[in-house]
Steps between C-alpha positions, in 0.01 A plus 500: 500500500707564795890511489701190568780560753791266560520405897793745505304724380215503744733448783649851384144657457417352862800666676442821302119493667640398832760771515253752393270440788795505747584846359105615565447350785896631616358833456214558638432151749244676688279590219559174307373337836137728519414342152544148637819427450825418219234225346183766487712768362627220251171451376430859466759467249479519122880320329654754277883403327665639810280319764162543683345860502249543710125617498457757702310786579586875571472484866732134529757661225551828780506237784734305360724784406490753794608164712794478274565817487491490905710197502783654296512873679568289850696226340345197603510416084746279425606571170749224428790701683713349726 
């Protein structure tokens, strides 16, 4: 049976999902764009209690990463400062 959630409730879970994929796709926009996109990479995704985890392989993990990584050592990351 699934669970019942009050609209509150699923507006919450909705904003947690949105602000999730903002965060990825924040992060690392160029790799989030070579798989097809902020919807593709959504439905890559797998919901967990903390929002969408994605699916992916060894090779898309170190992408993802190393242009994070890149992002933060030359500070074009905006980490919520300012």
């Amino acid at each position: 049976m699934s669970e019942r959630l009050t609209v509150a409730e699923a507006l919450a879970r909705a904003e947690m999902i949105d602000r999730s994929l903002d965060a990825w796709q924040g992060t690392a926009p160029q790799g989030i764009a070579e798989m097809g996109g902020r919807d593709a990479f959504a439905d890559r995704c797998e919901m967990a209690c903390f929002g969408p985890v994605p699916r992916l392989d060894h090779d898309e993990w170190e992408r993802l990463s190393l242009e994070y990584e890149d992002r933060r050592a030359h500070g074009s990351l905006n980490r919520g400062e300012g």
